[in-house]
N, C-alpha and C positions, 0 to 999 in steps of 0.2 A: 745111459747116463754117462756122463761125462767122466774120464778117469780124474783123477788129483795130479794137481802138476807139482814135477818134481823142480825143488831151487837147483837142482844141479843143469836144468835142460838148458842150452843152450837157446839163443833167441830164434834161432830157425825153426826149431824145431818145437817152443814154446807156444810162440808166434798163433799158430795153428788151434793148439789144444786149451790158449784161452782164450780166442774166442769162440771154440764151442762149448766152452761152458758158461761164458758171457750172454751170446745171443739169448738163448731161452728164458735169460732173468731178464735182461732190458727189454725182450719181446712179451711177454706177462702184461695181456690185456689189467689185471688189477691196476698196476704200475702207470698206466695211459690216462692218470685222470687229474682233477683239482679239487681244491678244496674249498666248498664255499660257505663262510661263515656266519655266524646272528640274521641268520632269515626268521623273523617274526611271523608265524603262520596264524590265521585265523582261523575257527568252527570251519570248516566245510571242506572245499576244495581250495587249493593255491598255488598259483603259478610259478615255475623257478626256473629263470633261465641259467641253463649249465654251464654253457659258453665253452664246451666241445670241440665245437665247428664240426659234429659227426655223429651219427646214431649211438648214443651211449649203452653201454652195455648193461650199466646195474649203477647203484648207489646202495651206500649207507649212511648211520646216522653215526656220528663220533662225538657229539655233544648235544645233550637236550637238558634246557634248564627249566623244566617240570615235568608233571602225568601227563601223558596224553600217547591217543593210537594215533599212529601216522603211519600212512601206508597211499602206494602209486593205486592211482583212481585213473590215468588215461593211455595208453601205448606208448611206449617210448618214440621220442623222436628228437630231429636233428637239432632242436634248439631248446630246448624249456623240458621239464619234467612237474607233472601236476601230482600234489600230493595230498591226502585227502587228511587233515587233522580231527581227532574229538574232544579237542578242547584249545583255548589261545596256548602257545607256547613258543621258547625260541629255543632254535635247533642249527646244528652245522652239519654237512653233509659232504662224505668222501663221493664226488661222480667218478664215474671211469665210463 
């Protein structure tokens, strides 16, 4: 882990020690992603393009305005994420 940088360091020698404390939070696949909001899902299966341009790692759900199970129903891949709802509701979704 990365030491605390002191206000007194100089920029030479700061320079260095914050970006290795920088890298690892901007590199934080979480951090790599968008947010896509009021997807209307219906009963069964339904399609969502992510708009990644990349094999997505994972998603969540950040707002769902009812009951209902929602859960990935197909592999992830480079463009869309299929999600399989049990009941109508609308949802937003953090991708990364």
């Amino acid at each position: 882990m990365a030491q605390p940088l002191s206000p007194k360091l100089d920029w030479e020698k700061a320079n260095p020690l914050w970006a290795s404390a920088l890298n690892p939070v901007v590199a934080n696949p979480l951090l790599q992603g968008t947010i896509i909001q009021n997807i209307s899902l219906i009963v069964g299966n339904n399609i969502v393009a992510h708009k990644l341009n990349r094999l997505q790692i994972g998603w969540f759900i950040i707002d769902q305005q009812g009951s209902a199970a929602v859960y990935r129903s197909q592999p992830f891949n480079n463009t869309t994420l299929v999600l399989n709802s049990s009941a109508a509701v609308t949802i937003s979704l953090w991708m990364f």
